[in-house]
matplotlib code that plots the C-alpha trace (Angstrom):
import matplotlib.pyplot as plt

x = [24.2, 26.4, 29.7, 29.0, 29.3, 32.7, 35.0, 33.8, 37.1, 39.2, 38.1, 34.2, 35.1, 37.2, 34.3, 31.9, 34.3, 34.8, 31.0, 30.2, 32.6, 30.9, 27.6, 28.9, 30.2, 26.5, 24.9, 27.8, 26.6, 22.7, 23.3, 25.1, 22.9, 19.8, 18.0, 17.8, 18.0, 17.5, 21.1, 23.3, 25.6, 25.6, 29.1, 30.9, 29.7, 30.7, 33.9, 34.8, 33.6, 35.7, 38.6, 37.4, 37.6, 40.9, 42.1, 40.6, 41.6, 45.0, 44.9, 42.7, 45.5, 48.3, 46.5, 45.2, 41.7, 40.1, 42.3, 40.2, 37.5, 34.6, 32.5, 35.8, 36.1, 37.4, 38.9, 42.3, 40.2, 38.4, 41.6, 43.1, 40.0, 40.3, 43.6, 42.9, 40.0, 42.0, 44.5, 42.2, 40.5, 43.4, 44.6, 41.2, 41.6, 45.5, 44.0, 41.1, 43.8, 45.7, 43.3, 41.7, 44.9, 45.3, 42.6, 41.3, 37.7, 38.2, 37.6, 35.9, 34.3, 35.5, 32.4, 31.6, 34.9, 33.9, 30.6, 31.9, 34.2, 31.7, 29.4, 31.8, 33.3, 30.4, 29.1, 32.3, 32.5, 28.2, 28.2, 31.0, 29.2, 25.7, 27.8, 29.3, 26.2, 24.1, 26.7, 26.2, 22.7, 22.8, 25.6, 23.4, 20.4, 18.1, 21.2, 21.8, 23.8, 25.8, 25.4, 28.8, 30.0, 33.6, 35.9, 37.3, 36.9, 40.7, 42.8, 42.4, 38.9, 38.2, 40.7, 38.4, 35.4, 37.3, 38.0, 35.0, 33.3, 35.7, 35.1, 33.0, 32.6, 31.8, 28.0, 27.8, 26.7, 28.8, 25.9, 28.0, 31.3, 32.7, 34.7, 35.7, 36.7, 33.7, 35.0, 33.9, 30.7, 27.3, 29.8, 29.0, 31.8, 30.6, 27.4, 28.1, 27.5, 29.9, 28.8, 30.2, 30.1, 27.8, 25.3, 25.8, 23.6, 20.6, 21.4, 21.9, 17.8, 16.9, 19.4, 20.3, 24.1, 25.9, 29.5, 31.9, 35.3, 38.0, 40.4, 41.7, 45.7, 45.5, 42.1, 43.0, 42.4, 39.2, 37.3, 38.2, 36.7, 33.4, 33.1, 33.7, 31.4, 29.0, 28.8, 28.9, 26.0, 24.0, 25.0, 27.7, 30.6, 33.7, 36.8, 40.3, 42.1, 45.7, 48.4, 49.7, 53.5, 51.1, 49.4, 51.0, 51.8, 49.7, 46.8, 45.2, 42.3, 39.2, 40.5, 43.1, 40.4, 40.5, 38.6, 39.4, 41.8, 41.3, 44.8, 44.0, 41.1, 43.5, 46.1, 46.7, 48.0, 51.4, 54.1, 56.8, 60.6, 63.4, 65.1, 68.3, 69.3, 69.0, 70.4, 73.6, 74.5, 73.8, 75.1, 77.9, 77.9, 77.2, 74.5, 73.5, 69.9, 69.3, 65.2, 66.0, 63.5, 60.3, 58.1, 59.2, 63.5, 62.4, 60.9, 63.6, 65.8, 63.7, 63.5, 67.3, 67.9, 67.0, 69.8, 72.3, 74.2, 77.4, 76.2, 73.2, 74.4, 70.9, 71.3, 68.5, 68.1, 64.8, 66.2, 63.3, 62.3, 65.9, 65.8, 62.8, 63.9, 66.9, 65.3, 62.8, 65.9, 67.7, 64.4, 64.2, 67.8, 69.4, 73.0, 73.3, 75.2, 72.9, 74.4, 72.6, 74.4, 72.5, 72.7, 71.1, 71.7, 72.0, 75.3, 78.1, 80.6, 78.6, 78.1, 81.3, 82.0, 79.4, 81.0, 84.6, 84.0, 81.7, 82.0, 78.7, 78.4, 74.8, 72.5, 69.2, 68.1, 64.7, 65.6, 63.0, 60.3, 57.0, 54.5, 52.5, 50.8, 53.9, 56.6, 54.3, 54.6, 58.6, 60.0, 63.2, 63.2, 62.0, 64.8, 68.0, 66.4, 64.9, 67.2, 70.5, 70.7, 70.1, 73.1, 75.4, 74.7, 74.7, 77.7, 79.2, 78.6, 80.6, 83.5, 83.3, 82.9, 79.3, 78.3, 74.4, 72.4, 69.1, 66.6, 63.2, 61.1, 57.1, 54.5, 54.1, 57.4, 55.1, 54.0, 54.6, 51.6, 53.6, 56.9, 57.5, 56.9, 59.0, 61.6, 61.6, 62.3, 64.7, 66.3, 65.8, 67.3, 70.0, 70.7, 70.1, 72.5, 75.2, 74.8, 75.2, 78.1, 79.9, 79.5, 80.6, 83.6, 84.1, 83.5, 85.8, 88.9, 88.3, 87.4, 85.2, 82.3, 81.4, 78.3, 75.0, 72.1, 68.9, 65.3, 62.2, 58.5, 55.4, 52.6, 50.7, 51.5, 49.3, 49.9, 53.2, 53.8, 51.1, 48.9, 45.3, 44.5, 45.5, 44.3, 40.8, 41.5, 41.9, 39.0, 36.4, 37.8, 37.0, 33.7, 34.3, 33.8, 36.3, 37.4, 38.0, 40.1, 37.3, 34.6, 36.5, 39.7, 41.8, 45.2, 47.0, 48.1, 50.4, 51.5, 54.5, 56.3, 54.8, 56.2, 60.0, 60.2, 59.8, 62.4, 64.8, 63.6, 63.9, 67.5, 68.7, 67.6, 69.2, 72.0, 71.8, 70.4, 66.6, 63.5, 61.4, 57.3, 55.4, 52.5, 50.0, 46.9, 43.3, 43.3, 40.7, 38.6, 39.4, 35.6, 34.9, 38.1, 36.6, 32.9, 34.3, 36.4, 33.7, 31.5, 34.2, 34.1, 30.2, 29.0, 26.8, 28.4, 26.5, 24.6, 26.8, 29.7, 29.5, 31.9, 33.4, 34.6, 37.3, 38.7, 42.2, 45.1, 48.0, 49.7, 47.3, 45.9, 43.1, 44.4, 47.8, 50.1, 52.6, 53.7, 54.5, 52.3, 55.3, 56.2, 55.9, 57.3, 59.2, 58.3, 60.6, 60.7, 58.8, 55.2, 54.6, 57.8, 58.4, 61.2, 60.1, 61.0, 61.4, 62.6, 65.8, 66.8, 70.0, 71.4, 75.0, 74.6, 72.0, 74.8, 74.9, 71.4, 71.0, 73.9, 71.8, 68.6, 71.1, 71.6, 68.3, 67.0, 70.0, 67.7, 64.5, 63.3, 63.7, 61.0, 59.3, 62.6, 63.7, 60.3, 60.7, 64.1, 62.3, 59.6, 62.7, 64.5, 61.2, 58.9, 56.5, 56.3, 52.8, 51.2, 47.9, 45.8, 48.8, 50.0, 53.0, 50.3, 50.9, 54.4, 53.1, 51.4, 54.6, 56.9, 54.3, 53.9, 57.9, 58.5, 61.1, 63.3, 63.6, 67.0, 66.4, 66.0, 63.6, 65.0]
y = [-85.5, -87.8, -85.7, -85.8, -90.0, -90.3, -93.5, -95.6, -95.8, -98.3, -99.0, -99.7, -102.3, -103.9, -104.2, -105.2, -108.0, -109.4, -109.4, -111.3, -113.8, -113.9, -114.3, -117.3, -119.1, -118.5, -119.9, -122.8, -124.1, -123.9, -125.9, -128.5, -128.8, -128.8, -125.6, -126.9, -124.1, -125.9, -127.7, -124.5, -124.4, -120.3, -121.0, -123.0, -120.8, -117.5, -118.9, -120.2, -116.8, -114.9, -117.4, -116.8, -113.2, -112.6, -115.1, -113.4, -110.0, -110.9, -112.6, -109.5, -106.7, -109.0, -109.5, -106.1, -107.2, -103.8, -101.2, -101.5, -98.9, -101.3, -99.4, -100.5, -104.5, -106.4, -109.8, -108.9, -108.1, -111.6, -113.7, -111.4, -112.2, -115.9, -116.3, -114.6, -116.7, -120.0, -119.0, -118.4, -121.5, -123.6, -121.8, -123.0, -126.5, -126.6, -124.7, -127.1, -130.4, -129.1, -128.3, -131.9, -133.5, -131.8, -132.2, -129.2, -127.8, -125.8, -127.7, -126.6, -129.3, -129.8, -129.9, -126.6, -125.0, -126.2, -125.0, -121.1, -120.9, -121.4, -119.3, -116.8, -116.5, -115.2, -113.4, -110.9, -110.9, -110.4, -107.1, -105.9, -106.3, -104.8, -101.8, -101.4, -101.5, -99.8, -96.8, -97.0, -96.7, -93.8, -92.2, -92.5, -91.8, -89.8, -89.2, -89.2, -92.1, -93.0, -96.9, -97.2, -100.3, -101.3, -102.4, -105.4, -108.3, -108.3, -107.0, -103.6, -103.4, -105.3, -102.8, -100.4, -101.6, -101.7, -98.2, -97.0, -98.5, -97.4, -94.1, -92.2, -89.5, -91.7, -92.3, -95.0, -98.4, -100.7, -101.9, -104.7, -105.6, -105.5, -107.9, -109.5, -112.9, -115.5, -117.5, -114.4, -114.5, -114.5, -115.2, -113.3, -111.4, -109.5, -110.2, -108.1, -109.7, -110.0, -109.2, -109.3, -105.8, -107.5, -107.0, -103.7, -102.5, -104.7, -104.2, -100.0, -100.5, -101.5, -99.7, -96.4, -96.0, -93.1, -93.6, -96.2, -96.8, -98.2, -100.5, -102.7, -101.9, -104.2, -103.6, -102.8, -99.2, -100.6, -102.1, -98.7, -96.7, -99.1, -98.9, -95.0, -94.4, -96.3, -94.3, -91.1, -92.1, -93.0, -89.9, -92.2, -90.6, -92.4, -92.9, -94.3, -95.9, -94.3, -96.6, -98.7, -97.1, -94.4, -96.6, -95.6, -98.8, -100.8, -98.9, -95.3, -93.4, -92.3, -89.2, -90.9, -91.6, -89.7, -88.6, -90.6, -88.3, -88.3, -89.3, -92.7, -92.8, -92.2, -94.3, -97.5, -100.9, -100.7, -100.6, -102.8, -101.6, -103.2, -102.9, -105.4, -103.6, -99.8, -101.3, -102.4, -99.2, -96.9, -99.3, -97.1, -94.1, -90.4, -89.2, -85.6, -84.5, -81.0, -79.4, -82.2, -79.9, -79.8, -82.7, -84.8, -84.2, -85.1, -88.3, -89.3, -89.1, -91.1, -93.8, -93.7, -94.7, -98.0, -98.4, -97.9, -95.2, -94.3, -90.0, -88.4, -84.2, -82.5, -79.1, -76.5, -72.4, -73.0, -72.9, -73.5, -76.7, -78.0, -78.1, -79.9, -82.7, -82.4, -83.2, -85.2, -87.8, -87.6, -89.2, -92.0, -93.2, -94.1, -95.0, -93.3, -90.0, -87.2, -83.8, -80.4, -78.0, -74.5, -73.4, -72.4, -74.3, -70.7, -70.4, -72.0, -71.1, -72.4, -75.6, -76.6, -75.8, -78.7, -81.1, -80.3, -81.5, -84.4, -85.5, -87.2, -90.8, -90.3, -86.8, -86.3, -83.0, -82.1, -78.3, -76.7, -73.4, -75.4, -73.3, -72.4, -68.7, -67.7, -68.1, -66.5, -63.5, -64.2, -65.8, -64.7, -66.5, -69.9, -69.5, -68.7, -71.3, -74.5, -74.0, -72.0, -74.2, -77.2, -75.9, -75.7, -79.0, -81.1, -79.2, -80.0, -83.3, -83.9, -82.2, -84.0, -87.7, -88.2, -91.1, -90.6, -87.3, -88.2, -85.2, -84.4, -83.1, -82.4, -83.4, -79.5, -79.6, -81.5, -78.8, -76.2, -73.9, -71.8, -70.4, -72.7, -75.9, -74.3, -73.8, -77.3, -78.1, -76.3, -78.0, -81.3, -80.1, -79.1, -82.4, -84.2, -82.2, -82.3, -86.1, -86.2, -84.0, -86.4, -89.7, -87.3, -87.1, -90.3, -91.4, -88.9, -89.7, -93.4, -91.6, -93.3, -91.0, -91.4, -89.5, -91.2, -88.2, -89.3, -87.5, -88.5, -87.0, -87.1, -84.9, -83.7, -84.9, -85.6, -83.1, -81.6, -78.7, -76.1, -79.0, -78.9, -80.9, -79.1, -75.8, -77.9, -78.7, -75.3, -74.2, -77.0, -76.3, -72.4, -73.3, -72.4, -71.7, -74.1, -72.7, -74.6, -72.8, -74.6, -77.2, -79.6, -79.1, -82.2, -83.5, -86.8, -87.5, -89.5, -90.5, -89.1, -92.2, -93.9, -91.1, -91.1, -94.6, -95.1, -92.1, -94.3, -97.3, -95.0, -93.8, -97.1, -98.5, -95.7, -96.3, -92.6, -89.8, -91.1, -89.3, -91.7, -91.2, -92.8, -94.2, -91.8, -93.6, -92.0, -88.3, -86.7, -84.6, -81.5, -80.3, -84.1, -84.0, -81.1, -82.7, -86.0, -83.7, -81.7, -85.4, -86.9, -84.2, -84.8, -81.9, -82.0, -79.6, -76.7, -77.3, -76.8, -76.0, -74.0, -74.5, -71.5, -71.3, -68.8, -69.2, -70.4, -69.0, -67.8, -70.2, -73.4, -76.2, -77.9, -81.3, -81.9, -84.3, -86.8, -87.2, -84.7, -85.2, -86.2, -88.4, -92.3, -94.6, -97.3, -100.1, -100.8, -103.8, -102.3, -101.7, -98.4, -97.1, -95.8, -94.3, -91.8, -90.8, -87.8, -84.7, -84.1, -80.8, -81.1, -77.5, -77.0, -73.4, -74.6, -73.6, -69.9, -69.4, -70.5, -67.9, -65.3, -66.6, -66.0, -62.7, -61.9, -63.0, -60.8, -57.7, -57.1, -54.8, -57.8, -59.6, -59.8, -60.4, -63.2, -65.3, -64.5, -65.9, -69.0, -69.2, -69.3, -72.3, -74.1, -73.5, -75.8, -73.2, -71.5, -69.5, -70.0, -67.4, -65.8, -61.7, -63.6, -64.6, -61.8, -62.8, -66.4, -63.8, -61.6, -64.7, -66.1, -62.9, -62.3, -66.3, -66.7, -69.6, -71.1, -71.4, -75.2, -77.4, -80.0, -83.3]
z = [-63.2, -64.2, -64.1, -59.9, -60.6, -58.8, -59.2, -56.0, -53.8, -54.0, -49.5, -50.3, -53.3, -50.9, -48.1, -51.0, -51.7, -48.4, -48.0, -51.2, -50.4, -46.6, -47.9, -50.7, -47.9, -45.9, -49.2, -49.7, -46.3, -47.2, -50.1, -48.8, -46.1, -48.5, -48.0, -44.3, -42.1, -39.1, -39.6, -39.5, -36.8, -35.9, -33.5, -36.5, -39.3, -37.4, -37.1, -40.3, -41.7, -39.8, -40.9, -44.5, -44.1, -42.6, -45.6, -48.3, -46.6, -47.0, -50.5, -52.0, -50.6, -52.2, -55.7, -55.5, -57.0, -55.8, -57.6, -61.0, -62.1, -61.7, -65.1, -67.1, -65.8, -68.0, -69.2, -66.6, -63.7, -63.7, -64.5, -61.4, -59.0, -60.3, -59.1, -55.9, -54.9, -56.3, -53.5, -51.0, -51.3, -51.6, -48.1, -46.7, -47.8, -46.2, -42.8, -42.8, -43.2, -40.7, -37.9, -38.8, -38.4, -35.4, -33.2, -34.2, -34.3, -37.2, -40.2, -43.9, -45.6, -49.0, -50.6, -48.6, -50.0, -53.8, -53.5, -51.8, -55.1, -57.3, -56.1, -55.0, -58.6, -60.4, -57.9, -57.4, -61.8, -61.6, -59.2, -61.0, -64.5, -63.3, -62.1, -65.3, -67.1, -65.1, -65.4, -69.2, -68.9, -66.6, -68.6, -71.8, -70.2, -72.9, -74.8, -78.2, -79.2, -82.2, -84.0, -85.2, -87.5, -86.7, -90.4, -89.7, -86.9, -85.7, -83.3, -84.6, -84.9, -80.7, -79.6, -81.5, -79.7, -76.3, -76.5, -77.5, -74.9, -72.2, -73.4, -71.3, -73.9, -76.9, -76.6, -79.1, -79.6, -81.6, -84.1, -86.1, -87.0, -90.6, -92.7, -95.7, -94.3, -95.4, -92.2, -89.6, -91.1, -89.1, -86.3, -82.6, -80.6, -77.5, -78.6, -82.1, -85.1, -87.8, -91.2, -94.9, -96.9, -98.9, -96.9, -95.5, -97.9, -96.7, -92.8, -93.1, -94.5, -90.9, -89.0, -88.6, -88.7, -88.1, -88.4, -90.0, -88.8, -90.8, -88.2, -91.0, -92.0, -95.5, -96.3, -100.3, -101.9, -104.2, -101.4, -99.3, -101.7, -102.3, -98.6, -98.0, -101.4, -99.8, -96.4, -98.3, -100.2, -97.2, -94.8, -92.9, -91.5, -91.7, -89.5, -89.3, -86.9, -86.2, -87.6, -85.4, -85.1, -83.4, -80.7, -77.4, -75.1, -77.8, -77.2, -78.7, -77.3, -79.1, -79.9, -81.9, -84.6, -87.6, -90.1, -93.3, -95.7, -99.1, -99.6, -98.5, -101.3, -103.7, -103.2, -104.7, -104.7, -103.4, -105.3, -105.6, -105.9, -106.8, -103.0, -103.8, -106.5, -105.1, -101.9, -104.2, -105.5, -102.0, -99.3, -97.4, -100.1, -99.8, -101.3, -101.6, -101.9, -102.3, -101.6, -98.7, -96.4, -99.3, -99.2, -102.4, -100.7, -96.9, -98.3, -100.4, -97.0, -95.3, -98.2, -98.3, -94.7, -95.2, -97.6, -95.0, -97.5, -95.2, -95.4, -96.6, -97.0, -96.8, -98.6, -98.7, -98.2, -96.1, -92.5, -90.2, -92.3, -92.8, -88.7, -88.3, -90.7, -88.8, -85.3, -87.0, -88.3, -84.7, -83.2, -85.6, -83.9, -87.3, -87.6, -90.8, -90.9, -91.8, -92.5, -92.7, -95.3, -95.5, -99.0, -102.2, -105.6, -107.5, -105.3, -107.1, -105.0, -101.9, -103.8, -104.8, -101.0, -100.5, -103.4, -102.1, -98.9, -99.0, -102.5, -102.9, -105.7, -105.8, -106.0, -106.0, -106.8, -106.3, -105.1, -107.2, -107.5, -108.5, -107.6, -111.3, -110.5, -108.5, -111.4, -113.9, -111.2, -110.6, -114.2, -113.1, -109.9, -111.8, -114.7, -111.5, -109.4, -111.8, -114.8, -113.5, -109.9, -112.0, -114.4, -111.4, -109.3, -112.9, -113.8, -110.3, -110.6, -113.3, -112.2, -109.2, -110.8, -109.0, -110.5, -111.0, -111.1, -111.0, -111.5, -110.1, -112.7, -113.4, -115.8, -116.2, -118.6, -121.2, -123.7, -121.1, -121.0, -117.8, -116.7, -114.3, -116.7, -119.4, -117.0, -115.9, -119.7, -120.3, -116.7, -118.7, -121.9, -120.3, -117.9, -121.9, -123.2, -120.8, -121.0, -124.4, -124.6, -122.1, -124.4, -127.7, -126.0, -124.8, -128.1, -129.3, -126.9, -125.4, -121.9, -119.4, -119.0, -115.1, -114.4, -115.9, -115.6, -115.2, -114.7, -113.8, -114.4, -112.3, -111.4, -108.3, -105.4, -102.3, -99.3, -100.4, -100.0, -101.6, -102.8, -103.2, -100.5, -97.9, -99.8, -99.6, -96.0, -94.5, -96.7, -95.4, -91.9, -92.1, -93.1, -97.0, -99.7, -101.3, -104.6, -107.7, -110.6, -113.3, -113.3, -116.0, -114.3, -113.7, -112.2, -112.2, -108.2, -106.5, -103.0, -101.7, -100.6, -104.2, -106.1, -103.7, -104.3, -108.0, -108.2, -106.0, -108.8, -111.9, -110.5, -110.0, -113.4, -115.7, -117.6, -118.8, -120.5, -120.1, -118.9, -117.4, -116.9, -113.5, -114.1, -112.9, -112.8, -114.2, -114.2, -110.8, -111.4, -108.9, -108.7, -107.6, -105.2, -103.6, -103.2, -101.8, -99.4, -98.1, -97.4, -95.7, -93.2, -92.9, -94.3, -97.7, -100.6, -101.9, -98.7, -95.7, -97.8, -100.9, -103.9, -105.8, -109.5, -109.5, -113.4, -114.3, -112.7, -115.1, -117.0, -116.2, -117.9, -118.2, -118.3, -117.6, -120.0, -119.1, -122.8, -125.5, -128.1, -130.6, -127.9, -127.4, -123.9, -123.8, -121.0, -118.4, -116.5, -114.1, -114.5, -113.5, -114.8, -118.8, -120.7, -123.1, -126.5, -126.0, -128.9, -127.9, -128.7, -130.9, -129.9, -129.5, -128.7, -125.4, -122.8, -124.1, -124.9, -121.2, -120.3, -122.2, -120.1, -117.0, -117.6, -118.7, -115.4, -113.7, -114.8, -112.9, -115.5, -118.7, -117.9, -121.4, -123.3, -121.0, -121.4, -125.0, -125.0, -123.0, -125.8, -128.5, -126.5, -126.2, -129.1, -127.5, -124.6, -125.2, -122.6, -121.5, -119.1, -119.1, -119.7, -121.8, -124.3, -126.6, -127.3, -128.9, -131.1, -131.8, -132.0, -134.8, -136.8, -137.0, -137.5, -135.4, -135.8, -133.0, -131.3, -130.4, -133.4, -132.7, -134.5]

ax = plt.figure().add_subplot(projection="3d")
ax.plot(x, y, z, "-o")
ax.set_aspect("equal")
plt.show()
């Protein structure tokens, strides 16, 4: 029924106006004459209205005051019809002077012209009301209708409410409005009351709510999470309003809302970087960042641009992505110069191509095989890639006098239960002993050693590239099951901008040779991720969604470390940044065993011996779930020495 309600034409408002304002003028003139009847002059009034309606004729065309959708008045259309009738009245009042000045018959008492506006006013903002809300009524006519509670009694959260209602799709009733501000409270907008989340607790006893949304930008991760744990608790849906960089002509639509991500559950206080100092050292320098297309390089890009760094060479083997960013930096208008270079880091000659002709002072290399179960399948892909590219850009680096290397590394190096982790440690050792080697001879010769190498380690991070989340996501969105590896299993996470930043921080602040640790935050449980996941969407896990124990993958933990266990930190001055003291390993001989690791990985059929050569580098490298097992087993019976000393 209601899909044949048409928009009333824009012809029939226009008569419907006219007429209103005919019939104020009628009751102006009953008024002032007191109810009398008898007092009416038919001939004056018939002319005078036909004056009035010519007038207002004219002055609605010009202002337009018919071209609204009359269900969607609002606060413009009545300041437009105010100004309309304020001119049409003060037309009457010059006409009226004039023809009284003149002789004339035609003349509109002023107290007849006071009373028509006042009348004429609310009636033309009245109709237009009753229409409005009559649709509404229709529309949700034994409906089902949604009480919705709007977070936070700004602009965000009235634009919410004006959009909702506008929405003829929406069904829902705004219930109450949310805030944290003890000056808002008890306080009435639009007939909504604003109430403190103190007492949502008490008010979702008497009312049924159905969904939450979230149109607060600084509400602060704690309160977010009371809030959303809340909802969950109670069968509340919660939504987010789009940021505001999103809204198109300052407004979004109500399929702009979003379902609240788990990301922004996890997230915490911002950070705070030391921006001066980072901007010192990159103002109007190249910079090369190499795995610029993954999710961890893309974001250090977009962090540097605010530097103003005179070139930014993005080098990666992944075409498709590498145009995206591409396109993706040409829309954001910067004035930096950003420069795609196709290439892989286990190509040396490629490389020095890339360091001959742009000769960066700053990389960043994050290029890197992370992927756990993968590398357990492909060892030699994670030794050519993590440990070999690392080799070449570090060795590079020197030879081209780049003045800081810093190094994107993974809490998966600490006691490395995996290929990939161990390779990553070996990546450090080697970026530790290059470094070390440089100031030997600098001590040895009075040289200036240029290149300070410096690597940082964090864990997961949310929604790059193969994370969880999104694993959870497409899982929840294909109606499960969502697997978890093991009900104990847990991660450390971290933004991606959180985790780009303090690597920005960390580089800046180096003087050399360190490893620096992010604070991580608590360890989440993945089993609880996924539950929180599956509620967020609305659904009820084990219920709607099932949850599926699949058993560790090859090579992974339990609980992840930030920390060898040998290991201590040093504090930083910033908070969330440590060094740590770390066992170096004190092996001259690193560069060939690494050669021998090289060449090991050359041969598709040495797969044992080269993880056995891995094990040897990195006695701390013990397999877990994991075919290479058996040679922690061999290693131990034979009592191999290992080839890197552990001081």
């Amino acid at each position: 029924m209601l899909r044949k309600i048409n928009i009333l034409p824009r012809w029939i408002i226009f008569l419907i106006d006219i007429v209103v304002c005919g019939l104020s003028l009628i009751f102006a003139y009953i008024i002032r004459n007191n109810l009398n009847l008898q007092l009416l002059s038919l001939r004056e009034l018939s002319g005078e209205l036909l004056i009035l309606t010519l007038i207002n004729a004219i002055v609605f065309i010009n202002f337009r005051t018919f071209s609204g959708i009359i269900r969607y008045t609002g606060i413009q259309d009545a300041i437009k019809l105010f100004m309309a009738l304020a001119m049409s009245t003060t037309v009457l009042f010059f006409i009226s002077m004039v023809s009284a000045n003149a002789g004339g018959t035609l003349i509109f008492s002023n107290v007849t012209l006071i009373i028509y506006a006042l009348i004429s006013f609310p009636a033309l903002i009245s109709y237009r009301v009753l229409v409005k809300f009559g649709f509404t009524y229709l529309r949700n006519y034994k409906m089902d209708q949604k009480k919705v509670i709007i977070y936070g009694a700004g602009q965000a959260g009235f634009a919410t409410k004006r959009v909702l209602e506008h929405d003829t799709t929406a069904n829902v009733i705004i219930a109450a409005f949310l805030d944290d501000d003890p000056r808002k409270l008890d306080k009435v907008v639009d007939g909504i009351k604003i109430i403190h989340p103190s007492q949502l607790s008490n008010y979702t006893r008497n009312e049924k709510i159905d969904e939450l949304i979230i149109a607060h930008f600084s509400i602060s991760p704690a309160r977010k999470n009371e809030i959303v744990d809340f909802c969950l608790d109670h069968g509340i849906k919660v939504l987010n309003v789009p940021p505001l960089d999103t809204w198109i002509n300052g407004q979004f639509s109500a399929r702009q809302l979003q379902t609240l991500k788990i990301e922004n559950l996890l997230e915490r206080e911002p950070i705070k970087i030391n921006n001066d100092e980072i901007g010192h050292q990159l103002k109007n320098k190249r910079i090369l960042v190499t795995g610029a297309a993954g999710s961890i390089g893309s974001e250090i890009v977009r962090q540097l641009l605010k530097f103003e760094p005179q070139t930014i060479v993005l080098c990666d083997q992944a075409e498709t992505p590498l145009h995206h960013l591409e396109l993706e930096l040409q829309d954001m208008h910067s004035k930096v110069n950003c420069v795609s270079f196709l290439g892989d880091v286990r190509n040396r000659d490629r490389m020095n191509d890339l360091f001959a002709q742009y000769e960066p002072h700053y990389v960043y290399h994050a290029a890197a095989y992370k992927h756990v179960p993968m590398m357990e399948l492909c060892p030699q892909e994670a030794i050519l890639t993590n440990v070999m590219g690392t080799k070449i850009i570090a060795d590079l680096s020197v030879e081209y006098k780049v003045r800081r290397f810093v190094m994107v590394s993974t809490d998966k190096a600490v006691n490395p239960t995996n290929v990939m982790g161990a390779s990553k440690r070996l990546a450090e050792a080697y970026v530790q002993h290059l470094h070390r080697k440089l100031h030997e001879t600098q001590f040895n010769d009075g040289s200036i050693v240029s290149t300070k190498f410096i690597t940082t380690r964090f864990g997961n991070v949310l929604g790059s590239n193969g994370s969880v989340i999104i694993r959870f996501k497409e899982q929840i969105e294909k109606g499960g099951p969502v697997t978890v590896t093991h009900p104990n299993i847990t991660r450390f996470f971290m933004t991606i901008p959180e985790a780009c930043q303090l690597v920005l921080e960390a580089g800046s602040m180096g003087k050399g040779g360190e490893i620096f640790v992010f604070d991580m935050g608590k360890p989440v449980s993945i089993a609880d991720l996924a539950k929180k996941m599956i509620r967020l969407y609305g659904y009820l896990p084990g219920v709607d969604i099932d949850i599926k124990f699949t058993g560790l993958r090859p090579g992974e933990k339990l609980y992840e470390e930030l920390l060898m266990d040998s290991e201590n930190t040093t504090a930083t001055y910033h908070e969330k940044i440590m060094i740590a003291r770390i066992r170096n390993m004190q092996n001259d001989q690193l560069p060939e065993d690494l050669n021998l690791l090289f060449e090991l990985a050359r041969n598709r059929d040495a797969t044992m011996e080269l993880v056995t050569q891995m094990k040897k580098i990195v006695p701390e490298f013990l397999s877990n779930n994991s075919v290479f097992e058996s040679l922690d087993q061999r290693i131990g019976e034979v009592q191999v020495v290992p080839i890197a000393r552990i001081s």
